[in-house]
Gaussian input, Z-matrix of N, CA and C with variables (Angstrom, degrees):
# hf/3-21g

backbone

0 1
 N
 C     1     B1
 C     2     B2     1     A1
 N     3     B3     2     A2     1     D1
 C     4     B4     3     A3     2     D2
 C     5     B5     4     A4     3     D3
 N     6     B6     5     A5     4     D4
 C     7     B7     6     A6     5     D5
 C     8     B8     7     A7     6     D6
 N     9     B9     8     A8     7     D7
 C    10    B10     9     A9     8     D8
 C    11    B11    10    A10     9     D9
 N    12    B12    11    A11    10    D10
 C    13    B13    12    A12    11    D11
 C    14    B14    13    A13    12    D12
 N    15    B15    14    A14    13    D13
 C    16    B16    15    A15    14    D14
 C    17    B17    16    A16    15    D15
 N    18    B18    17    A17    16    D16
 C    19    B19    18    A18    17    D17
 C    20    B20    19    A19    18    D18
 N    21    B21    20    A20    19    D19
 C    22    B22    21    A21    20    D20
 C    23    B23    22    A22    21    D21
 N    24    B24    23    A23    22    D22
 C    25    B25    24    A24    23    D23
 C    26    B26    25    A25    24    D24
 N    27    B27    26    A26    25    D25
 C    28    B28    27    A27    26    D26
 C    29    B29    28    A28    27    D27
 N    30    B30    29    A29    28    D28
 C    31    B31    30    A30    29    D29
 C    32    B32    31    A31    30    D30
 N    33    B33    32    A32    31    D31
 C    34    B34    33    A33    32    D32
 C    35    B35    34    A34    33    D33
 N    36    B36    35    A35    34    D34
 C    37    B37    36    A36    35    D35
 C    38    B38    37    A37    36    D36
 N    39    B39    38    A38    37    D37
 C    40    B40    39    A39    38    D38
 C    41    B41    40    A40    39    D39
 N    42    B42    41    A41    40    D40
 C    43    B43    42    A42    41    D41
 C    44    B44    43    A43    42    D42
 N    45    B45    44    A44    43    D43
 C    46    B46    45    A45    44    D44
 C    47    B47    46    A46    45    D45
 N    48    B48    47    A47    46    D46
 C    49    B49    48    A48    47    D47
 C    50    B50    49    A49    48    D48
 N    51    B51    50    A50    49    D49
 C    52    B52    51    A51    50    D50
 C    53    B53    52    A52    51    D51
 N    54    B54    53    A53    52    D52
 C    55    B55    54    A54    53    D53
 C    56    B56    55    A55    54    D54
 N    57    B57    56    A56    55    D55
 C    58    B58    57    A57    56    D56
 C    59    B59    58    A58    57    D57
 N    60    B60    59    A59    58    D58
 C    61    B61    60    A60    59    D59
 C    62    B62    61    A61    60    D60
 N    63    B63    62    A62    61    D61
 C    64    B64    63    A63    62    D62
 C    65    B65    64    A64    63    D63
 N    66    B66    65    A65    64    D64
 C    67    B67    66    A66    65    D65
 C    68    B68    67    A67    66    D66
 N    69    B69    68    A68    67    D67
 C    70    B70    69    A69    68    D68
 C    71    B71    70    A70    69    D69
 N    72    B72    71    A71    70    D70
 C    73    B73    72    A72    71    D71
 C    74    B74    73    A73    72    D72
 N    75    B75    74    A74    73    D73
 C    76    B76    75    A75    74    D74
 C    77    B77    76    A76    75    D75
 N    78    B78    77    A77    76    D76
 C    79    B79    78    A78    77    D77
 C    80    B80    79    A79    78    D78
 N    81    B81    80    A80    79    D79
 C    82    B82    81    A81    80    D80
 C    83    B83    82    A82    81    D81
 N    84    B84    83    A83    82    D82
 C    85    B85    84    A84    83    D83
 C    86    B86    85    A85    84    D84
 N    87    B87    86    A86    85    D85
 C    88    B88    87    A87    86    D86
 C    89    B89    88    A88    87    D87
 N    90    B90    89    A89    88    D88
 C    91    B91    90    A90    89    D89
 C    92    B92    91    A91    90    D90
 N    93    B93    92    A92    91    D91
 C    94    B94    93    A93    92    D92
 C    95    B95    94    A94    93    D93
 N    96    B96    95    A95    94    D94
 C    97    B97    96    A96    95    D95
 C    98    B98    97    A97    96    D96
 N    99    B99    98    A98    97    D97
 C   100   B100    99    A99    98    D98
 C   101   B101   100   A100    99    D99
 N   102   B102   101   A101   100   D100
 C   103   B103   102   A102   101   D101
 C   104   B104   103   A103   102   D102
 N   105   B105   104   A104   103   D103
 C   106   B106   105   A105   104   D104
 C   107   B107   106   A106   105   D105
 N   108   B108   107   A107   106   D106
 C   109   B109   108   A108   107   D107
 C   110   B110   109   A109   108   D108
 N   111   B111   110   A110   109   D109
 C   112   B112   111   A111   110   D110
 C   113   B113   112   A112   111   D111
 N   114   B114   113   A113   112   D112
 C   115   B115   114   A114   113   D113
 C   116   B116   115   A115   114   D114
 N   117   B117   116   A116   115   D115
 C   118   B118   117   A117   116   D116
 C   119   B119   118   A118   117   D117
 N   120   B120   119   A119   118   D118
 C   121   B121   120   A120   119   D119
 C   122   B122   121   A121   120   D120
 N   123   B123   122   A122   121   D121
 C   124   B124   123   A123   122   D122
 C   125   B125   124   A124   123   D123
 N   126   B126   125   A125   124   D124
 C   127   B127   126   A126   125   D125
 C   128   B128   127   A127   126   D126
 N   129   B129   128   A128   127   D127
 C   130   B130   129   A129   128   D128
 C   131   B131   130   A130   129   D129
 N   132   B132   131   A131   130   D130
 C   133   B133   132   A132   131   D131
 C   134   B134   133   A133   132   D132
 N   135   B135   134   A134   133   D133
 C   136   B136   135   A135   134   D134
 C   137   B137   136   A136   135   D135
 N   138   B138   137   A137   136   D136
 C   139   B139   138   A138   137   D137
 C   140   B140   139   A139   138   D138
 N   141   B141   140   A140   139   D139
 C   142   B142   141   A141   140   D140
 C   143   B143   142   A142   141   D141
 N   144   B144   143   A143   142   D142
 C   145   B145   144   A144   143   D143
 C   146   B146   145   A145   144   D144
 N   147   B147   146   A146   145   D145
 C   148   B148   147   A147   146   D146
 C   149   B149   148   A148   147   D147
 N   150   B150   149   A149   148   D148
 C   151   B151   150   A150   149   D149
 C   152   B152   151   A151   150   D150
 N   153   B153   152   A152   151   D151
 C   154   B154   153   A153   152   D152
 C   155   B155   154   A154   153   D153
 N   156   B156   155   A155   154   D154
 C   157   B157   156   A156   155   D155
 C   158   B158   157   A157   156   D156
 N   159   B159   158   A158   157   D157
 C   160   B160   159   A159   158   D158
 C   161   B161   160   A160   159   D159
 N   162   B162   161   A161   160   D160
 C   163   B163   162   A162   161   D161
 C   164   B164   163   A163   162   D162
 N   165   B165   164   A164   163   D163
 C   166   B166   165   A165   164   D164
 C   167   B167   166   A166   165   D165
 N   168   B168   167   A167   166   D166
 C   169   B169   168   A168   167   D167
 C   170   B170   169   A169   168   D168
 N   171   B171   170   A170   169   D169
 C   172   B172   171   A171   170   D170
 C   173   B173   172   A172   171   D171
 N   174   B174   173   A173   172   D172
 C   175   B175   174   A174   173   D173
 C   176   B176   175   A175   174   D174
 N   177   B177   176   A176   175   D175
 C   178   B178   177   A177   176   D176
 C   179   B179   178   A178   177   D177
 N   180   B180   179   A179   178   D178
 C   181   B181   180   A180   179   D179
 C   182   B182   181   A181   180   D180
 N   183   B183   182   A182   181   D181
 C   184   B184   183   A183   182   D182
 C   185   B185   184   A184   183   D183
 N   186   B186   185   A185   184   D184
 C   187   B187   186   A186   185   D185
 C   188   B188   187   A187   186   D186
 N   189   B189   188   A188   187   D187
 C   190   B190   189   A189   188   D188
 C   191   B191   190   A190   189   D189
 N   192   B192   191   A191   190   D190
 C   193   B193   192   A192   191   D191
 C   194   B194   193   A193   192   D192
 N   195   B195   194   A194   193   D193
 C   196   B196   195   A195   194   D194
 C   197   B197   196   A196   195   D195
 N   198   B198   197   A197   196   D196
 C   199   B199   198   A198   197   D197
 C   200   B200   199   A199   198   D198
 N   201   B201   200   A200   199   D199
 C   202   B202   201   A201   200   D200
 C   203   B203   202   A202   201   D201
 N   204   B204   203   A203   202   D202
 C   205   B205   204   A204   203   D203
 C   206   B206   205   A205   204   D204
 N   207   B207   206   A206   205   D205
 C   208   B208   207   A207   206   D206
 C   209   B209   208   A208   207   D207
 N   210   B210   209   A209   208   D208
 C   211   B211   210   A210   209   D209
 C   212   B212   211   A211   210   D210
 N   213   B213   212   A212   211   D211
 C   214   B214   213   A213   212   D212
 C   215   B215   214   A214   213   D213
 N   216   B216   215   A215   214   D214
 C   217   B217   216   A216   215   D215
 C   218   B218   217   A217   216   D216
 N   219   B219   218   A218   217   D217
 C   220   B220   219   A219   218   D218
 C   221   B221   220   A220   219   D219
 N   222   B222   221   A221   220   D220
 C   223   B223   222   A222   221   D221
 C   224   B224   223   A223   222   D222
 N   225   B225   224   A224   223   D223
 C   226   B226   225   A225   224   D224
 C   227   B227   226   A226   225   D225
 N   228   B228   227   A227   226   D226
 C   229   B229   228   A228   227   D227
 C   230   B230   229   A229   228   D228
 N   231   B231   230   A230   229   D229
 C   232   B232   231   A231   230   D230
 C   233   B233   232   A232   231   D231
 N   234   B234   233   A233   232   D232
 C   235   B235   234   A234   233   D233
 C   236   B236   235   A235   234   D234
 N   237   B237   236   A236   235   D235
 C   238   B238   237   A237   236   D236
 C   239   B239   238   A238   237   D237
 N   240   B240   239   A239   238   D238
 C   241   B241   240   A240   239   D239
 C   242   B242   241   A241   240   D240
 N   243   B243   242   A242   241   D241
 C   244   B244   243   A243   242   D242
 C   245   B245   244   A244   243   D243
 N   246   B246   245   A245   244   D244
 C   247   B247   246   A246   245   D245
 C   248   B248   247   A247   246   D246
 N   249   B249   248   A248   247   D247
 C   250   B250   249   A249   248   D248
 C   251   B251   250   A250   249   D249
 N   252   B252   251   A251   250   D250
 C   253   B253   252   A252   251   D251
 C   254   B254   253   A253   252   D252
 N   255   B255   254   A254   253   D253
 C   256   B256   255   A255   254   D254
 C   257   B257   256   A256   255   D255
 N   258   B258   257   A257   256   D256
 C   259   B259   258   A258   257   D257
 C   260   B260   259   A259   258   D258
 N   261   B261   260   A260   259   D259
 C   262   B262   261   A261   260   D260
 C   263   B263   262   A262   261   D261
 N   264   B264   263   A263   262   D262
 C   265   B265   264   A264   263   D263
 C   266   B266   265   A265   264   D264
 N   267   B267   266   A266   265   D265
 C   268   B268   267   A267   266   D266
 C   269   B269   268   A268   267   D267
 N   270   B270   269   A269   268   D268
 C   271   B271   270   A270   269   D269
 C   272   B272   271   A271   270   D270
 N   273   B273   272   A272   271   D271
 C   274   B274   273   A273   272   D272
 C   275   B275   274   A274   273   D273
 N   276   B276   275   A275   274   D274
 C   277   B277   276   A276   275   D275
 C   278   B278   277   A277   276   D276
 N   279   B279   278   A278   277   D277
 C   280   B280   279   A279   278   D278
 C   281   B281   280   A280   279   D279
 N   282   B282   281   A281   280   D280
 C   283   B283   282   A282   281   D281
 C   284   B284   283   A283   282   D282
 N   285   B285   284   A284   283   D283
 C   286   B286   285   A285   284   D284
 C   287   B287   286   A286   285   D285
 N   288   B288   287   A287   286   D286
 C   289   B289   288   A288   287   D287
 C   290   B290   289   A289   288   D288
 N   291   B291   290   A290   289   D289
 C   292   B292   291   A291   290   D290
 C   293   B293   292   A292   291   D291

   B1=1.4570
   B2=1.5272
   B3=1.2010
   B4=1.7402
   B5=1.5600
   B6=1.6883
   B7=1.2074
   B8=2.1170
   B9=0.9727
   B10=1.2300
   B11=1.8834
   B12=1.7187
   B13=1.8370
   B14=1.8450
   B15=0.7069
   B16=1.9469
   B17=1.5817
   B18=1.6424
   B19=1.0871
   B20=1.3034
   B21=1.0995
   B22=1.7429
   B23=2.1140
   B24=1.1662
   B25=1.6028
   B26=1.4959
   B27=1.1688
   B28=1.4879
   B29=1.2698
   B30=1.3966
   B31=1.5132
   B32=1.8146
   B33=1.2134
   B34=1.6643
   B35=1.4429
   B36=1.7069
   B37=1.7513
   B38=1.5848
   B39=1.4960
   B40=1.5289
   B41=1.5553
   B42=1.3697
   B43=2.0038
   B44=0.8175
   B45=1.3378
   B46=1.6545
   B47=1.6804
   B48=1.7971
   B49=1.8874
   B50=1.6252
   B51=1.5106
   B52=1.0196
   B53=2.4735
   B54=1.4528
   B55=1.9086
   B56=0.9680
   B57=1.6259
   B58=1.6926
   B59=1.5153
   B60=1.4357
   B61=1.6480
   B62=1.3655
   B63=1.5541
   B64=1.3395
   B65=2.1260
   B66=1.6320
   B67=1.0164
   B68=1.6227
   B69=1.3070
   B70=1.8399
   B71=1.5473
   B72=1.3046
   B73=1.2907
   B74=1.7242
   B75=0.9418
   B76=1.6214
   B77=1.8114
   B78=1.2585
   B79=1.5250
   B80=1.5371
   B81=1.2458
   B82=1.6465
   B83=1.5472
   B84=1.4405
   B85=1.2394
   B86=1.5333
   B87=0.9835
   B88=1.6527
   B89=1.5623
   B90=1.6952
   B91=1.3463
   B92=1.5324
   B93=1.4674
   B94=1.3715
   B95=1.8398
   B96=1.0990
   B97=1.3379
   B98=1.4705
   B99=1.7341
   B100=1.3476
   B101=1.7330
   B102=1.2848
   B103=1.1703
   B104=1.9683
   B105=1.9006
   B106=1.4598
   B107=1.8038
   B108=1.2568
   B109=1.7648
   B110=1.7310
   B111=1.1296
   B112=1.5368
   B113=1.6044
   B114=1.3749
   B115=1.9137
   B116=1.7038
   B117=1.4615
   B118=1.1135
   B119=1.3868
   B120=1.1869
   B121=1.4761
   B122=1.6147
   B123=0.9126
   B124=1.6121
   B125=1.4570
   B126=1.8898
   B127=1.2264
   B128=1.4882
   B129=1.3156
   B130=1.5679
   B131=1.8326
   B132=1.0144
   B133=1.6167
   B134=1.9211
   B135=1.3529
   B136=1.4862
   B137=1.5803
   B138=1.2519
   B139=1.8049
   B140=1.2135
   B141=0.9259
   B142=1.3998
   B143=1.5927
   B144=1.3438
   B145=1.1920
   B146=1.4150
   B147=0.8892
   B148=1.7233
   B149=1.7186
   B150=1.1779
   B151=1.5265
   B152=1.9700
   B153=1.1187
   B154=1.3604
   B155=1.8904
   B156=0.9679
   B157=1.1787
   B158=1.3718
   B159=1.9936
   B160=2.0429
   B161=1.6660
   B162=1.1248
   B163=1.5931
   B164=2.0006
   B165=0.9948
   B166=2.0061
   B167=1.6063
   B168=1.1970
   B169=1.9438
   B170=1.4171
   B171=1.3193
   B172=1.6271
   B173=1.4413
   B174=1.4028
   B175=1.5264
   B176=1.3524
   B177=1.3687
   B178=1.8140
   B179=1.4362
   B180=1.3201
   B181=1.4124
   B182=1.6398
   B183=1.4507
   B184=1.6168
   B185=1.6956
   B186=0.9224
   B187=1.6187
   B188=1.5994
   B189=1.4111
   B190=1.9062
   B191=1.5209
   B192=1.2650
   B193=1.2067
   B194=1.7442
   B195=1.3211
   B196=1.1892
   B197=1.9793
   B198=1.1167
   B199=1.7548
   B200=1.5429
   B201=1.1993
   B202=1.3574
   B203=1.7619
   B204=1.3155
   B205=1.7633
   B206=1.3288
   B207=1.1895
   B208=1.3382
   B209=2.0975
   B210=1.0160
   B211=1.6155
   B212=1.6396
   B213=1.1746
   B214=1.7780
   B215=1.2318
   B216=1.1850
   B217=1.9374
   B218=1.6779
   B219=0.9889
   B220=1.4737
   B221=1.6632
   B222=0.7540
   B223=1.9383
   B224=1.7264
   B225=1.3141
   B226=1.7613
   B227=1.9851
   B228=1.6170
   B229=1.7608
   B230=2.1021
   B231=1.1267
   B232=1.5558
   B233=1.3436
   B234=1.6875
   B235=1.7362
   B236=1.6372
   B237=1.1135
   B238=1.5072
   B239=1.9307
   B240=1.4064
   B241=1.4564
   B242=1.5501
   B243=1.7087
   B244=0.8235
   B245=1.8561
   B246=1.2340
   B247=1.0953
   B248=1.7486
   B249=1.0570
   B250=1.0456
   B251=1.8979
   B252=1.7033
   B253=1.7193
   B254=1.9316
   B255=1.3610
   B256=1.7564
   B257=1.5689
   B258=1.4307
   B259=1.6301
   B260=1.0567
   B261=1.5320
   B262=1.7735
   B263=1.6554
   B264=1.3643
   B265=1.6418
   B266=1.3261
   B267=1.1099
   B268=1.6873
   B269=1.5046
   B270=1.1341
   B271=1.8643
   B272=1.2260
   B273=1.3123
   B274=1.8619
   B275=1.2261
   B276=1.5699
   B277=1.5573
   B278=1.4184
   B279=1.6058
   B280=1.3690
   B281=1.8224
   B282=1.2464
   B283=1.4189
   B284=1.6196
   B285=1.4648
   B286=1.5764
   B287=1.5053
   B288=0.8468
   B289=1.6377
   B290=1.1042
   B291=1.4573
   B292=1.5910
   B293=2.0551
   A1=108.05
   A2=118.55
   A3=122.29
   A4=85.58
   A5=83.45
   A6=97.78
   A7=110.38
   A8=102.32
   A9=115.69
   A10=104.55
   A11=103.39
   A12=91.75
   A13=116.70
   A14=89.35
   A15=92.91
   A16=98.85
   A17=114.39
   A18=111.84
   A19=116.47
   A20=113.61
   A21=121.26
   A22=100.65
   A23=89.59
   A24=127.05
   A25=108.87
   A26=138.92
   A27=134.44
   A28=108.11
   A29=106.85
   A30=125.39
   A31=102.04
   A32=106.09
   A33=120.39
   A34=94.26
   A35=118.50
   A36=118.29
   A37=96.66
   A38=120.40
   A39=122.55
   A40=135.47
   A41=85.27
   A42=116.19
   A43=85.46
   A44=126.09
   A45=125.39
   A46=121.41
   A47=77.97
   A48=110.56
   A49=104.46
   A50=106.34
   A51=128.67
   A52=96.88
   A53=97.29
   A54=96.09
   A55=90.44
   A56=122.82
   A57=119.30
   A58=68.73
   A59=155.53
   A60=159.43
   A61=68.88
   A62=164.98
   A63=140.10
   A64=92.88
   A65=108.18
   A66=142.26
   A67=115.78
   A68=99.15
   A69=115.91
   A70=105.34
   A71=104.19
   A72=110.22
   A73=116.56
   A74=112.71
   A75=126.07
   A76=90.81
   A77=106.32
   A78=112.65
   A79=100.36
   A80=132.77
   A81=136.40
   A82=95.64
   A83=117.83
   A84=114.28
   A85=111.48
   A86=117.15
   A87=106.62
   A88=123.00
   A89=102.36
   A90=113.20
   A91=116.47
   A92=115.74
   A93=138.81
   A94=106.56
   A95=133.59
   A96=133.95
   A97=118.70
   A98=126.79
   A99=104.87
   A100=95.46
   A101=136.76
   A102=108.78
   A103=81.25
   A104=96.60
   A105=111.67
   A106=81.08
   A107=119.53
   A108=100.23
   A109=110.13
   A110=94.63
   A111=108.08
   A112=118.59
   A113=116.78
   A114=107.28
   A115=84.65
   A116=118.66
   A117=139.97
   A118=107.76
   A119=122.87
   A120=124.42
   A121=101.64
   A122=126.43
   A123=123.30
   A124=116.55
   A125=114.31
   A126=134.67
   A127=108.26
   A128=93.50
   A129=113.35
   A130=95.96
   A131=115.32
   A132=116.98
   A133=98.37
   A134=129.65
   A135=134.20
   A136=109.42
   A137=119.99
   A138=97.52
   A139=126.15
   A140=149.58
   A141=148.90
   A142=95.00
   A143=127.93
   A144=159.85
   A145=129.96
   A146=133.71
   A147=134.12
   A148=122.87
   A149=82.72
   A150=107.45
   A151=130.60
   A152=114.47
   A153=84.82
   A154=91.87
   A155=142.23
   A156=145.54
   A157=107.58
   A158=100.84
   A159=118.34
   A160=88.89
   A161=115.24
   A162=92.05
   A163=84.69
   A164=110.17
   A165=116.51
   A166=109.82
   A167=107.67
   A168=87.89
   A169=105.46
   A170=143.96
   A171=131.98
   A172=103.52
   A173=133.11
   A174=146.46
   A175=88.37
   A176=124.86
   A177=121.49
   A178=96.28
   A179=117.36
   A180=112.59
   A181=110.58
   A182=117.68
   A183=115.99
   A184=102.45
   A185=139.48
   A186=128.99
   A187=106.35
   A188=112.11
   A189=85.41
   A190=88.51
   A191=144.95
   A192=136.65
   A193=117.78
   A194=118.71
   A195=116.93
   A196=127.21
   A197=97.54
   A198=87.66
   A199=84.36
   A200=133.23
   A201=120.62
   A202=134.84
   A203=94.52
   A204=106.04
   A205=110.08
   A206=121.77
   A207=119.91
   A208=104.95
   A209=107.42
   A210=125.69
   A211=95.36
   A212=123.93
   A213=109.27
   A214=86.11
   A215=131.29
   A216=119.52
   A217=109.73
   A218=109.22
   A219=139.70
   A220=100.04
   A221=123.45
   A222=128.85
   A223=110.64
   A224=91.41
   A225=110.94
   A226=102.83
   A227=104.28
   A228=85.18
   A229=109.38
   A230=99.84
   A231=121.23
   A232=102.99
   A233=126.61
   A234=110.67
   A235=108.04
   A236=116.93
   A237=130.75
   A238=93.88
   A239=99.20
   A240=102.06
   A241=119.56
   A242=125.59
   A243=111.98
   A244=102.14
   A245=143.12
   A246=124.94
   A247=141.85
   A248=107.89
   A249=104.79
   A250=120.25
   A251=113.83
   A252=77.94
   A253=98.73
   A254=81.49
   A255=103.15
   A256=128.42
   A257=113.20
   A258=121.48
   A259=96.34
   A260=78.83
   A261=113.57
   A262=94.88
   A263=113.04
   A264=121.90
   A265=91.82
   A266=147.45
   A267=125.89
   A268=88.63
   A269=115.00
   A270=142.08
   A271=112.22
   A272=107.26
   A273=127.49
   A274=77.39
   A275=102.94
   A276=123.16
   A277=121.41
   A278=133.30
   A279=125.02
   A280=116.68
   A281=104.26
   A282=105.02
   A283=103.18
   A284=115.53
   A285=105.20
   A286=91.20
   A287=149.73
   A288=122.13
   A289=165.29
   A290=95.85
   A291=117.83
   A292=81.99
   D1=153.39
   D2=177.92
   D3=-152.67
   D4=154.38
   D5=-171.75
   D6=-121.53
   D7=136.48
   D8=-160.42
   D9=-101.45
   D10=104.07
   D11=169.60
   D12=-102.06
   D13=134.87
   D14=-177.94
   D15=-107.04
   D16=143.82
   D17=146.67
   D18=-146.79
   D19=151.76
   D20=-166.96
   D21=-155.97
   D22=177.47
   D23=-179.16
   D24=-101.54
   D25=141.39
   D26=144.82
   D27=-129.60
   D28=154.89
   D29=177.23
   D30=-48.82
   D31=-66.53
   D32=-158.67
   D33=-124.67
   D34=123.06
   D35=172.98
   D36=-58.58
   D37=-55.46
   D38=-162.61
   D39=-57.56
   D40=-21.31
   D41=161.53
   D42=-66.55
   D43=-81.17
   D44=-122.75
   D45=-64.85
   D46=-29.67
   D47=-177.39
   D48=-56.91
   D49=-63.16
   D50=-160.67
   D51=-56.69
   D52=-49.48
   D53=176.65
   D54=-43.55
   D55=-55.87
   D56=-109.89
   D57=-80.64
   D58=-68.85
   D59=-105.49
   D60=-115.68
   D61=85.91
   D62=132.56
   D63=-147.27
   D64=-9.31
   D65=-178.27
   D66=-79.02
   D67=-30.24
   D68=-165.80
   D69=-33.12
   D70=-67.30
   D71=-169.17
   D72=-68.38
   D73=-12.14
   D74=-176.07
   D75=-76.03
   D76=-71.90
   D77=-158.59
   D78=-60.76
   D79=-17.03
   D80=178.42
   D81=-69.56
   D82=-72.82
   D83=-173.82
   D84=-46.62
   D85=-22.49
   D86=-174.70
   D87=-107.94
   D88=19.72
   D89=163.43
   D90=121.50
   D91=-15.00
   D92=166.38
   D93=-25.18
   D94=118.33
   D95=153.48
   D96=-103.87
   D97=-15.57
   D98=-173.79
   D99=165.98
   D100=144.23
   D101=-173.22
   D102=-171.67
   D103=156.78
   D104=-142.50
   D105=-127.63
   D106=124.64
   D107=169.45
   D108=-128.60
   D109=111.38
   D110=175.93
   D111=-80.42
   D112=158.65
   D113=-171.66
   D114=-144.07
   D115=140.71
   D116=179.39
   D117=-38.91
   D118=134.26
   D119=169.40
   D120=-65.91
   D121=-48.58
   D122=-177.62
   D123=-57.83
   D124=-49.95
   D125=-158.68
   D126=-146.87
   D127=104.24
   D128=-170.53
   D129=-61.29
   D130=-50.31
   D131=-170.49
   D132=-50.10
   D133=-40.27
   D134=175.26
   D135=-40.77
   D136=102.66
   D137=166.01
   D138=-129.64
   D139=129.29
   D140=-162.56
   D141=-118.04
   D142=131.95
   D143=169.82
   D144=-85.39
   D145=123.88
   D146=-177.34
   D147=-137.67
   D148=97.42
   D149=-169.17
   D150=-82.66
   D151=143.19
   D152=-176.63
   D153=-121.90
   D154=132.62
   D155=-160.46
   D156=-141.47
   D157=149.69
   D158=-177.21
   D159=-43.47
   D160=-93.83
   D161=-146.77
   D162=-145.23
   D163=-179.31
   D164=-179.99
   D165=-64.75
   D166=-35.96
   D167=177.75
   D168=-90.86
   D169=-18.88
   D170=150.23
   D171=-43.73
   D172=-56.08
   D173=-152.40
   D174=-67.19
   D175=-41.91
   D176=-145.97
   D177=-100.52
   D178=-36.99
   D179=-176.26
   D180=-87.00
   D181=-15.07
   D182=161.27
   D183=-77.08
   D184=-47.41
   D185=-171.48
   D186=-67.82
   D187=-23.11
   D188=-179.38
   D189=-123.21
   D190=29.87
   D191=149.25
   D192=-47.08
   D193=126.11
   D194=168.25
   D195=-36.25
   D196=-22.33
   D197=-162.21
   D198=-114.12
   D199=-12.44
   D200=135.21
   D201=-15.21
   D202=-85.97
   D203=153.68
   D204=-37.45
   D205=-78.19
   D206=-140.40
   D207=-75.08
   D208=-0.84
   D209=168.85
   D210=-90.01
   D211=-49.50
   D212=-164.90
   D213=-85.37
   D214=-22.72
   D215=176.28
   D216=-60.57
   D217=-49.22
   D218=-173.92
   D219=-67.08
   D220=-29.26
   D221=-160.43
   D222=-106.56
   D223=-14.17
   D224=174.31
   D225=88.25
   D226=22.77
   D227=170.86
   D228=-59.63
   D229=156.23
   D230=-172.91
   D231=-109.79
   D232=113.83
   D233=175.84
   D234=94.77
   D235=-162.54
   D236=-160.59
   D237=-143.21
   D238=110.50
   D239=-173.43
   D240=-63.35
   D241=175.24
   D242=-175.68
   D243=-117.75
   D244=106.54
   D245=158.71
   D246=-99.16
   D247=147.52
   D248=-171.43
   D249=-120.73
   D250=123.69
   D251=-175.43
   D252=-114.63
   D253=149.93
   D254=-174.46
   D255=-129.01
   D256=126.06
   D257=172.88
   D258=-107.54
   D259=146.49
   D260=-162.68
   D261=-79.15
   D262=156.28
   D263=175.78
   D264=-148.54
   D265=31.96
   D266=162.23
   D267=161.12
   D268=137.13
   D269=157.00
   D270=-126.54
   D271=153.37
   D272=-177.27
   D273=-149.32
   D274=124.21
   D275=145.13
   D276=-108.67
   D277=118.40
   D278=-165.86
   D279=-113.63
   D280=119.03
   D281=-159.84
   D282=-98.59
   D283=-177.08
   D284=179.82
   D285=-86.40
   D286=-38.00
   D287=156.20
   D288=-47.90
   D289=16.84
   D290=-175.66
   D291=-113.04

């Protein structure tokens, strides 16, 4: 598994929400396992994405796939996103029992 972070701009969070959830089944077929989306504490339109994805060439060939673009064009992304893909090397999970 690798994990895939995106971050970008959108015009409108409530657009973007509304593509990104009309997308579900698209991003499954193309390797999607599960994904976390955070929005700037300052600037709700800011979002950075956290993805957990099949493996790095599903990840690499979904981020520069053509209909890629033309969905974040379509969804109101702002700019040329930034992604990044990442394996995990260490977790801490902290419970009220520690």
């Amino acid at each position: 598994m690798i994990h895939l972070l995106v971050h970008h701009e959108v015009a409108d969070y409530t657009a973007w929400k509304a593509a990104f959830d009309s997308s579900f089944d698209w991003r499954r077929k193309h390797g999607e396992l599960g994904c976390r989306i955070f929005r700037g504490a300052g600037n709700a339109n800011d979002l950075t994405l956290f993805f957990e994805w099949e493996s790095l060439e599903k990840a690499r060939a979904f981020t520069t796939s053509d209909e890629l673009k033309t969905k974040m064009g379509g969804a109101g992304v702002k700019g040329v996103p930034r992604f990044d893909f990442l394996t995990e090397v260490h977790s801490v999970r902290r419970s009220a029992a520690d």
